[in-house]
N, C-alpha and C positions, 0 to 999 in steps of 0.2 A: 701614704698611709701604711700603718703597719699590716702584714698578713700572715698568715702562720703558712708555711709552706715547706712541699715536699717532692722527692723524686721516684713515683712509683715503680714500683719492683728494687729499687736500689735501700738497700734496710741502715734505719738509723740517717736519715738524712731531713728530719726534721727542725725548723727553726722560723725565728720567728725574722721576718724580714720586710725590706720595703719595698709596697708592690705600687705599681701606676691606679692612679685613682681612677675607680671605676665610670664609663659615660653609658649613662641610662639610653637605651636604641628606642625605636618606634616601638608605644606599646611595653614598655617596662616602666619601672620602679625604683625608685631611687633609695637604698635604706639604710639608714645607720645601724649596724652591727650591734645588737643586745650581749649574747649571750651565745655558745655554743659547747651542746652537747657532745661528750666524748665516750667510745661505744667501743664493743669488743671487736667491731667491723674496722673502729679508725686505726684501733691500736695492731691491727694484725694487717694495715697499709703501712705504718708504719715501720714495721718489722720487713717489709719487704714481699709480703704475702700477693698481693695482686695491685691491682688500680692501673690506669691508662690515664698519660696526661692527655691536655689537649694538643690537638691537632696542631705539631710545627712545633713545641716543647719538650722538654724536659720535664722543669717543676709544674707544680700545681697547690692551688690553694687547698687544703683538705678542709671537711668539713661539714656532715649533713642533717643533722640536729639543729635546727635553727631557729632565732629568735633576733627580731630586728622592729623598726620602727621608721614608718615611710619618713623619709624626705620629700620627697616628690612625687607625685605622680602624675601622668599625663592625663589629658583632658579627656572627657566621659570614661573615663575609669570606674568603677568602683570604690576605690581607693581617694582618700584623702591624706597629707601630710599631717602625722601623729599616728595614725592607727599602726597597732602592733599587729606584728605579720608576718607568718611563716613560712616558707618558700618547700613547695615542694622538688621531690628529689628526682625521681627519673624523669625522663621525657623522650617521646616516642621513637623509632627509629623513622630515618629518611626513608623509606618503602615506600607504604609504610605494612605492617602485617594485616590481617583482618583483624588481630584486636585492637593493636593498637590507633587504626581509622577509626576503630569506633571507643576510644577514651578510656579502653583497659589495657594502659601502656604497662601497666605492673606485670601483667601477664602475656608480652613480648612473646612472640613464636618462632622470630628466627636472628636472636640473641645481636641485634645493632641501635638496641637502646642506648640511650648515654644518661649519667646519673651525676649529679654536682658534685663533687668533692669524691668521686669515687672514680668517674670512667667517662673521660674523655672532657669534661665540664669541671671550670673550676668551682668551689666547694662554697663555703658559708663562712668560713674562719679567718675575717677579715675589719677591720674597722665600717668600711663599707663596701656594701655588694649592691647589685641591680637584679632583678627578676620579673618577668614578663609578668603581668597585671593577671593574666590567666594562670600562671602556674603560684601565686599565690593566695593566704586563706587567712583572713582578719579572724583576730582573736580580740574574747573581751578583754576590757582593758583591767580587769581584774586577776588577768592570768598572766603579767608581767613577771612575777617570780618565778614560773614555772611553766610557764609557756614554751620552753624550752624541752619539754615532755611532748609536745605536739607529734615528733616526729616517730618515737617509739609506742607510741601510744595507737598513730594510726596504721602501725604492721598490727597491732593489736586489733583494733577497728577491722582491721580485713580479717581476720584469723575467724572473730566472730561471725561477720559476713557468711565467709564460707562454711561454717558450723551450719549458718542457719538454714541457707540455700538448700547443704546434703541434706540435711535433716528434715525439710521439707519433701523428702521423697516420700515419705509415710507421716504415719503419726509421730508427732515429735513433740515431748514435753517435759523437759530432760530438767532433774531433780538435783542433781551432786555433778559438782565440778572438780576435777584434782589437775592441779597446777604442778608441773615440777621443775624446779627453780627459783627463788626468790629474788632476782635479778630485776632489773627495771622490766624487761617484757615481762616474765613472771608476775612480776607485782598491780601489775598496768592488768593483765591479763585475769588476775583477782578481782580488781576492781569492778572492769567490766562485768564480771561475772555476777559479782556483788550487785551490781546497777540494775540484772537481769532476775533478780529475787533465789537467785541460785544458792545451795547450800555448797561453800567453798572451802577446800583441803588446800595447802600449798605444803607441799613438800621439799626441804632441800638440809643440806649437808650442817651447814651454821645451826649453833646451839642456842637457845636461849636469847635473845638482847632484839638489837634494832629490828630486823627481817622479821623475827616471831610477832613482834610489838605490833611492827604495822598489821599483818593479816588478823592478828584480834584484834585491832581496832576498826576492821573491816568489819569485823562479825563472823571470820572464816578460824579454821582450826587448823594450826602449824604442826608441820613431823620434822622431827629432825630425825634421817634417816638417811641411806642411801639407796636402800633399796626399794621395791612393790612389796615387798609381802605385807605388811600390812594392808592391803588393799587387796589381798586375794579373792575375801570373801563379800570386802564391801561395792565392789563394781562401781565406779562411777559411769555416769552417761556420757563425759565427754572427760578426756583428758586432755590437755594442751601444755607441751613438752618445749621446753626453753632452754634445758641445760646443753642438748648434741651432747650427753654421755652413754655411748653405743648400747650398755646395758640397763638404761633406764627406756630407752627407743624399743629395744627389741620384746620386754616385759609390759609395756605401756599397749603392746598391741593384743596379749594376751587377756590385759588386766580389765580392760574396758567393758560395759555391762554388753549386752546381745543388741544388735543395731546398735550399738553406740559411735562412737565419732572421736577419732585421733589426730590430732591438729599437730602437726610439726613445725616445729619455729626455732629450735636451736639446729645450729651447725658441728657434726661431726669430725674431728679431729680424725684424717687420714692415718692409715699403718696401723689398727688395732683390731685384732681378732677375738670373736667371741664365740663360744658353742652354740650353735641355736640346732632347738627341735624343730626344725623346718615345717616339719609334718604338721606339729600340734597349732603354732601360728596357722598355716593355711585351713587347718580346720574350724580355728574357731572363726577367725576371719570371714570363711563361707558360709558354717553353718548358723553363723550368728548374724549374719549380715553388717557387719561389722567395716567401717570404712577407717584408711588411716590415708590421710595427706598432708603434701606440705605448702607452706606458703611462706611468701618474703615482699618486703615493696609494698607499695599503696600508692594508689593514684589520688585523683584531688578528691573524690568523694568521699577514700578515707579518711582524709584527711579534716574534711569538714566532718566528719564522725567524729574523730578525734578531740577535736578544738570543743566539741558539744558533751563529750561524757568529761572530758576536764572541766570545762564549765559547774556542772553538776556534782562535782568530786569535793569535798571536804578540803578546802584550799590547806590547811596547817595539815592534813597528813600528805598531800601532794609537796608541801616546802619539805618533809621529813625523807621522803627519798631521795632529793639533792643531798648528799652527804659532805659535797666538799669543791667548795669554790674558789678557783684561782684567777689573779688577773692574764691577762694575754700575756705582759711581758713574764711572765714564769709559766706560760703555757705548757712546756714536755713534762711539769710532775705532773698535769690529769694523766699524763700517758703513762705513768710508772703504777708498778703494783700498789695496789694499796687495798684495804679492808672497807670498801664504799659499795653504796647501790649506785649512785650516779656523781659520776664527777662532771663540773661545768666549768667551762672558761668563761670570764668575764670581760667581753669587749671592748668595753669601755675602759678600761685600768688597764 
């Protein structure tokens, strides 16, 4: 079968090649390969940035956006041959930690998780892959086009989570949402929010067109800006930050209303210096009771979160943030720059 395949830490050694067909073990699942998602996580394995193969190799299948459809499955499963089916991505360490014994392997305590397509586990980007009956989450079968969002959707799933959890420390009935980023998490991140009766801002760089389009057709009101100052005076109650651009991070903790709640979810590009008023962050921070965290990963629960707000999601603007679909065999253009919210490979071509 063919598989897309790489050598982590080694940059630019992406391609598509012929791997041994996969044999489903005790307790797995046998799937034909739909669709997989390409992320700013794949493309910066690609480059050389991080990833660990498995154990006793080199390459590795990349890959953790997924979207597939059982072959097989073994007997008292859940699972039946046809159901479409998402695999999720980490899975715990051998320890194992105290969270991870108890099924919040997202949140690992002493970093010997392993994640498919990322660290140490080969990935989803393959005509066919196997995944353990438990580490997968059936989807309707009306999310075949876009079921492929499962995965980005349930870091999303968890972002709200923990919104809701802090915000349970007190009274919490949080009015305005500002999104900054229009990117798949961004957008995802709208959505949910939108699902939540919330009044939604998403802010990012792009002018006018696709990105604007989608968020009014949420119901949410787009900025193109770079910066907070508009939002000096309007305070949202929760901000949830997608871009990791250091000066949207550091303004984002100021900007938030009094208790309010800072979700971090982009990643910071190393080497860049910024002035901060040290002072006036920690004050508002304190005197406002004001929390900022971050989070990454989802385990199966968010995941069946996931699978349940896409469900509910307006399927024709869920197909509009796929921008741009390539088959497997031309697989490395999803990885080139290009003007998209989500590029997918098509497993089957």
């Amino acid at each position: 079968m063919r598989a897309l395949t790489f050598e982590p830490g080694v940059r630019d050694t992406l391609e598509v090649r012929e791997a041994p067909e996969p044999v489903p073990g005790q307790g797995e699942l046998l799937v034909q390969g739909l669709a997989l998602g390409v992320c700013g996580t794949d493309r910066e394995l690609v480059r050389g940035g991080y990833g660990r193969p498995p154990p006793g190799g080199r390459r590795m299948i990349i890959g953790h956006e997924s979207l597939g459809r059982v072959l097989e499955s073994p007997e008292g499963s859940a699972f039946s041959p046809g159901d479409l089916v998402v695999g999720v991505v980490r899975r715990p360490d051998p320890v194992p930690c105290g969270a991870c014994c108890r099924g919040e392997f997202d949140m690992c305590r002493n970093d010997r998780y392993t994640e498919r397509g990322i660290r140490e586990r080969d990935g989803y980007g393959s005509e066919r892959w196997t995944v353990e009956a438990g580490y997968a989450v059936r989807l309707d079968p009306s999310l075949e086009g876009v079921g492929v969002l499962a995965e980005p959707t349930s870091v999303v799933a968890k972002a709200w989570e923990q919104i809701d959890r802090i915000g349970s420390r007190a009274w919490f009935e949080p009015r305005r949402l500002l999104v900054t980023g229009a990117g798949p998490i961004g957008l995802l991140a709208a959505l949910l929010g939108r699902q939540r009766g919330l009044e939604v801002h998403v802010l990012d760089r792009a002018g006018p067109g696709l990105k604007s389009s989608l968020v009014e057709e949420l119901g949410g009101t787009y900025h193109s800006a770079s910066s907070l100052e508009a939002f000096a005076a309007a305070e949202p109650d929760v901000i949830i930050e997608c871009t990791g651009a250091g000066r949207l991070v550091i303004d984002a903790m100021t900007a938030v209303s009094a208790a309010g709640i800072v979700c971090l979810c982009g990643l910071s590009a190393g080497g860049r210096t910024h002035r901060v008023d040290a002072g006036e962050i920690n004050r508002d921070l304190v005197l406002e009771n004001s929390v900022v965290f971050g989070t990454v990963s989802g385990n199966l629960r968010h995941f069946r979160d996931a699978t349940t707000a896409l469900a509910k999601a307006d399927l024709g603007w869920l197909e509009r943030l796929i921008t741009r679909r390539v088959p497997l065999s031309r697989a490395l253009e999803a990885f080139q720059p290009a003007d998209d919210v989500k590029a997918v490979i098509d497993l089957t071509s």
